[in-house]
N, C-alpha and C positions, 0 to 999 in steps of 0.2 A: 668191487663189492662196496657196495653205500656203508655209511657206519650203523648206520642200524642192524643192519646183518651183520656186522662184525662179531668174531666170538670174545665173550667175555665174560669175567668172571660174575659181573653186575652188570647188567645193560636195560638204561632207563629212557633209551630209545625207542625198544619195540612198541608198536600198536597195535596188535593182537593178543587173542588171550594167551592164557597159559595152556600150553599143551592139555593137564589132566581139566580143564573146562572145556574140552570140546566133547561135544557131543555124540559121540562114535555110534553109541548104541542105541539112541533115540534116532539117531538119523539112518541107522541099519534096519530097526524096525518099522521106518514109515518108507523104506524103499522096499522092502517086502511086502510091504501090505499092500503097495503100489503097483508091483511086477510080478509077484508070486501067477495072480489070477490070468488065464489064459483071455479073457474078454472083460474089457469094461463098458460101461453104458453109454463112457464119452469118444470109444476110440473112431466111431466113422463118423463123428459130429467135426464138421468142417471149421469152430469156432473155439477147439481143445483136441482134439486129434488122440491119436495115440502118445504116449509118453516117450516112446523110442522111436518116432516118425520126428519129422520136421516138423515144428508146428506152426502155429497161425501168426500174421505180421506181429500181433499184438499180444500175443500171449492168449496161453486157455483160460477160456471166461471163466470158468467156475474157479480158476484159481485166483484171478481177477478179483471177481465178489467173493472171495474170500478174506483175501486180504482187506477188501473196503467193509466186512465185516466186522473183523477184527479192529482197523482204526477207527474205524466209526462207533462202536457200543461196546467193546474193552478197552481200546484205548484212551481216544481224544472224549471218548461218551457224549458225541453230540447227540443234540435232542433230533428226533423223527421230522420237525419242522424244520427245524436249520438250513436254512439254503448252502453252508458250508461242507454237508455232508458228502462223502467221496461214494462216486457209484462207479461200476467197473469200465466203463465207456471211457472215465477219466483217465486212466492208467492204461502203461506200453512195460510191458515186462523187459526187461533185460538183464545184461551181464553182471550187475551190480556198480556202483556208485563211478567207481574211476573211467569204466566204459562208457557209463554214463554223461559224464561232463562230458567226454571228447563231443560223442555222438550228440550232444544236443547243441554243441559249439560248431560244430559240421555242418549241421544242419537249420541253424537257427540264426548265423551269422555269417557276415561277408567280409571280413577284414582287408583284406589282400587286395580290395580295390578300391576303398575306403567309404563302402557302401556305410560296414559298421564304424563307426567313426572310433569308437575309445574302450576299452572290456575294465572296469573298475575294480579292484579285490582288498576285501577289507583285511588291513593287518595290525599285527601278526597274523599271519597266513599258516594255511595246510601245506609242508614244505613240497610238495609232488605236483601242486597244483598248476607250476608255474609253466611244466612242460608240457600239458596240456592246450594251453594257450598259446604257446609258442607253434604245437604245432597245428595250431587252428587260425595262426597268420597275423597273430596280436605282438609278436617281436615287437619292441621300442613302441610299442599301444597301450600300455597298461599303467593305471594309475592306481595308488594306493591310498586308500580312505582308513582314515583312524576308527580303531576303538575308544570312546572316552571314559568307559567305565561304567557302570550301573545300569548296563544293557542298553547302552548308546552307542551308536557312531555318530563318526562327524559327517552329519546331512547339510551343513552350512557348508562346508570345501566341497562334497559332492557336487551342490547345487551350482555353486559358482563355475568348476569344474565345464559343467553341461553344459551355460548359460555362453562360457567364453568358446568350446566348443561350436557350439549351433552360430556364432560371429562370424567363427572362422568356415565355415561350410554355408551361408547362409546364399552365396553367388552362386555354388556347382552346382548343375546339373547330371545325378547318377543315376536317373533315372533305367537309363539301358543297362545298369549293375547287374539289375538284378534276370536278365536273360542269362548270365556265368550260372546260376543256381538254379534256375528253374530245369525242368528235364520237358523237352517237347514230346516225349511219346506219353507224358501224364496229363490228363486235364486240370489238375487241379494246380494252384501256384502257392508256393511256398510266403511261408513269413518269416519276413526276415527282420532282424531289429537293428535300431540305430547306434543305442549303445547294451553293452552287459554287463551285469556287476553281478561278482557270486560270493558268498557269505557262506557260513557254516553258523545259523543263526541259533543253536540251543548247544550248550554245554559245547563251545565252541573249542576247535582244534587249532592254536594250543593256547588259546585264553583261558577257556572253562566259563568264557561265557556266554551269555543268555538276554538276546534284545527282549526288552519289552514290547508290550500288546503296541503303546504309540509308538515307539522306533518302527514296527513294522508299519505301522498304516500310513505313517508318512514319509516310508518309502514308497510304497505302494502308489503314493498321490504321485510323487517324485516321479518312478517310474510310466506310470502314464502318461504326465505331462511331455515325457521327451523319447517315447517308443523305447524303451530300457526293458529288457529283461532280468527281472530277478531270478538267480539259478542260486536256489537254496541246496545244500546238501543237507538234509535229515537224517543224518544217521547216528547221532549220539540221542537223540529226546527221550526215548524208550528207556535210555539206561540212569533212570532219577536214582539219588540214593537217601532224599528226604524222606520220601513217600513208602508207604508201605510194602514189601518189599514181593509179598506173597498174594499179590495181584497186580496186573499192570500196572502201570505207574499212569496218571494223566498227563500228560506236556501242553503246554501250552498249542495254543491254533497256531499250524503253519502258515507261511506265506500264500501256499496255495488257498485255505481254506478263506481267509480272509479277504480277496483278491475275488473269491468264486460269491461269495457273500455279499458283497458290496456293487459287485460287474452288472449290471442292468442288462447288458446285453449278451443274449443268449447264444449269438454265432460269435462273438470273442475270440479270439486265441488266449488274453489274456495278457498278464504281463508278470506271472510268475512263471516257475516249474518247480516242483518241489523231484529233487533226485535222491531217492530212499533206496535202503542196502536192506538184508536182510544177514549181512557180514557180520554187523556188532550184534547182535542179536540172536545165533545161533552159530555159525563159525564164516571164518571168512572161503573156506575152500570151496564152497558152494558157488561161488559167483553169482549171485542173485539180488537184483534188485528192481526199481520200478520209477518210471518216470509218473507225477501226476500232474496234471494241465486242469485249469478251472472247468473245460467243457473239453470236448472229444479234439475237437480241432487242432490242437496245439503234440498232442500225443498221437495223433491220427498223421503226421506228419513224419513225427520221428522213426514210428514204424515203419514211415515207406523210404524208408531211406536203402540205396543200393546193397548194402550186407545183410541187411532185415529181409528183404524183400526175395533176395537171393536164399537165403537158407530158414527165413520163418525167423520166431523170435528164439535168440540165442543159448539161453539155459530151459530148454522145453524139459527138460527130465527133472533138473536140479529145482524148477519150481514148482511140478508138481508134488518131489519129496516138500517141501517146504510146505506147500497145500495141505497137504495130510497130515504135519506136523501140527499145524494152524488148528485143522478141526480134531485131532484126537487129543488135545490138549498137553502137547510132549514139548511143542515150541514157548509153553507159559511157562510149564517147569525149567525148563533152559535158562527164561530169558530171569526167573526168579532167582535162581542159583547163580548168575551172571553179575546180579544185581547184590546178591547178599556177598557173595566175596569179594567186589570192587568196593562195597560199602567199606569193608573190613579193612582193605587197604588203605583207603581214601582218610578214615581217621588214623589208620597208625604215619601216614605220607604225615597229615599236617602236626600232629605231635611229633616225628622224628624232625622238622623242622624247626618246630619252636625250642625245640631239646641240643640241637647238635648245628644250628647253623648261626650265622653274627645276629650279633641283636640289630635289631633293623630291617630285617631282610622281613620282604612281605611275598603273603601268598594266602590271596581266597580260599574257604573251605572248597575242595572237591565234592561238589555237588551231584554229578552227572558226568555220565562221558568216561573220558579214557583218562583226560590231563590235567594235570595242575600247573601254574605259571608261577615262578617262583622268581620274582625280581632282587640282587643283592645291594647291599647299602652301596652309596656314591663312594668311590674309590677304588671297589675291587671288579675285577674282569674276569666277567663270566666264562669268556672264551678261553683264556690263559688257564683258570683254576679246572677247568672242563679238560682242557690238554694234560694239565697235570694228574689229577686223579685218574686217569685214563691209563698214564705212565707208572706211576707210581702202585695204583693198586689193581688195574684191571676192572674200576669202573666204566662204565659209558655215558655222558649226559648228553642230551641234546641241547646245544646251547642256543641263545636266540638266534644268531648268524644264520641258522637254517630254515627261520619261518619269513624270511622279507621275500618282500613282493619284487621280482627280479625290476632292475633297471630306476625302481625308485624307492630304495633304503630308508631304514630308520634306526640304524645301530641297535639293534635288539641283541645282537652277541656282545657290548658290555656289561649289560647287566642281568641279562633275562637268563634262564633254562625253565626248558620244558621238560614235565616229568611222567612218564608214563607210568598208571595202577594198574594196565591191564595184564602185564607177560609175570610183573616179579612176584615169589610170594612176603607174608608179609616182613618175616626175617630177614629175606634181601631187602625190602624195603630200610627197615630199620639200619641195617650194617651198611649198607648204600651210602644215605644219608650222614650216619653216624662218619665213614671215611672222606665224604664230601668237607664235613665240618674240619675234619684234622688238615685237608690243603688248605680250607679258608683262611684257619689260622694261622698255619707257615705264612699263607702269602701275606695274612695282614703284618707278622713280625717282619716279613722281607720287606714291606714297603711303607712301615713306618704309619700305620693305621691303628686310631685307638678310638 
């Protein structure tokens, strides 16, 4: 059992909501409205099927353009001319986000023969991430690129990174690589990249932060320059808690969007994906999310991948509840409600910090997302006081030791925890914290810290 499952009295591990935030009855009602009717309009249409059949590689179009509805003129509110704008050709429906990565690392990359040369992950990292890439052939291949703070990473170690890379590969010939990934009975030939680097670039998991417009465009340059895939996870953006709470929220332009914006060339694959959930946003037992690629190509790929292709796209029922969530307007109220009690927690998180933990200790307002990063002053050990309170009171924290990039460290379990708003209410929040602070201060009288 991982510690985040673990039972406890306070556990500031989990990443899901709270039990009474799921949406039981909004999501009972849009599956009735779904299957009640004996016939729908879409069920012999070969490009949405029925909802209880298999469905199509890519997912049912109308749920498709629904969704490109939605992020397009509620959401992101691009303008009608935008060449950024998402149309349903872009998007491959699936399992939601963790299926996601494997599947676009499956199929998007060749590690194992050293076609892909290096998969980059910016840390502090998503701690599950890691096994993902391991089992997509990136063991002892993974480099980790810093966050610097103010919606930066470090693109200068990236770069150098890539530059001393392509030195050392600059003599082989891998040409024949890529016959391991192609399939002979398809016409079509896969694309494959040279390197991958995946980010969780808005209200990140567990920084809580948020590149800026330039961080991404000059990865984007970055990434073109040396056949790099950017595999973005989207799935905190939607959850802002500046912005007005009882209408969407706008998030800044994805990587895809700005990538589809700038690309000249219309047959692209592109050099982003953006891998969106619809987990944080309505609940996670639905398994539902969507890959989006700058033009069809890149998504048109991932669908034909042997599982897809073999049973259709993965969650055909679970997205079309979602569909009808979408257009009867039950998934705005969710995602409002979602947004107004993380809000509530997100201020009581950073005042029970300023209130009950050493002076020094720093942590960004919780803006967005699930997390807050809570660094403690030079001396004391995140890991050691994490163990403690664990013992002592039956709290849980997540300390940094669990977000590094396997195989190249950055001691984030001295000083770092990560804190989750989504599972506790605000009173655990408070009492959490509040007993966090009482080990702080044992351990600073134990070790002589003033």
């Amino acid at each position: 059992m991982s510690i985040q499952d673990q039972p406890a009295d306070i556990n500031f591990f989990k990443g899901h909501p709270s039990f009474r935030l799921l949406p039981g009855k909004q999501i009972a009602e849009a599956a009735k409205e779904l299957l009640t009717p004996d016939n729908r309009d879409f069920d012999d249409d070969t490009e949405n099927r029925h909802p209880l059949t298999y469905g199509s590689d890519e997912g049912a179009l109308w749920v498709r353009e629904t969704i490109c509805h939605f992020n397009n003129d509620e959401a992101f509110r691009i303008d009608p001319s935008d060449r950024a704008r998402s149309k349903p050709e872009h998007l491959n429906l699936n399992s939601g986000a963790s299926y996601g990565v494997l599947s676009i690392l499956l199929e998007t990359t060749l590690a194992h023969t050293g076609y892909t040369r290096q998969a980059f992950v910016i840390t502090p990292t998503y701690f599950l991430i890691n096994d993902c890439f391991i089992d997509a052939g990136f063991a002892n291949k993974t480099t980790a690129i810093d966050e610097l703070g103010d919606g930066r990473i470090d693109l200068d170690s990236l770069e150098r990174n890539l530059q001393e890379l392509e030195k050392q590969h600059e003599s082989r010939d891998d040409s024949k690589d890529l016959e391991l990934i192609n399939n002979p009975w398809k016409a079509s030939h896969k694309k494959v990249y040279r390197y991958v680097l995946y980010c969780i670039p808005t209200f990140a998991n567990p920084s809580g932060q948020t590149y800026t417009l330039e961080t991404r465009r000059k990865l984007i340059e970055i990434a073109r320059k040396y056949d790099m895939l950017i595999l973005a996870d989207d799935v905190y953006d939607m959850l802002d808690y500046e912005q007005n709470v009882d209408e969407p929220s706008q998030p800044i332009k994805r990587f895809v969007h700005l990538d589809r914006e700038t690309n000249e060339n219309s047959e692209s694959f592109g050099n982003t994906i953006s891998n969106a959930t619809f987990s944080k946003l309505i609940a996670p037992g639905l398994r539902f999310g969507y890959h989006e690629s700058i033009t069809s190509k890149l998504v048109s790929q991932l669908s034909q991948g042997g599982a897809n292709t073999s049973g259709g796209t993965p969650s055909q029922l679970n997205s079309m509840i979602v569909g009808i969530m979408l257009k009867n307007g039950s998934a705005h109220r969710v995602l409002a409600n979602l947004r107004t009690a993380y809000r509530q927690r997100a201020r009581a998180l950073r005042q029970a910090i300023i209130t009950y933990l050493p002076k020094g200790t720093q942590m960004e307002p919780v803006r967005g997302g699930y997390f807050g990063w809570v660094i403690l002053p030079f001396g004391y050990d995140a890991k050691k006081i994490s163990q403690q309170l664990k013992s002592k009171y039956g709290v849980i924290l997540a300390d940094g030791s669990n977000f590094e990039v396997v195989g190249d460290t950055r001691n984030w379990g001295q000083r770092c925890v990560r804190i989750s708003i989504s599972f506790l209410e605000v009173q655990e929040i408070e009492k959490g914290v509040e007993l966090w602070g009482h080990v702080c201060k044992e351990f600073a009288v134990e070790n002589n810290l003033h």
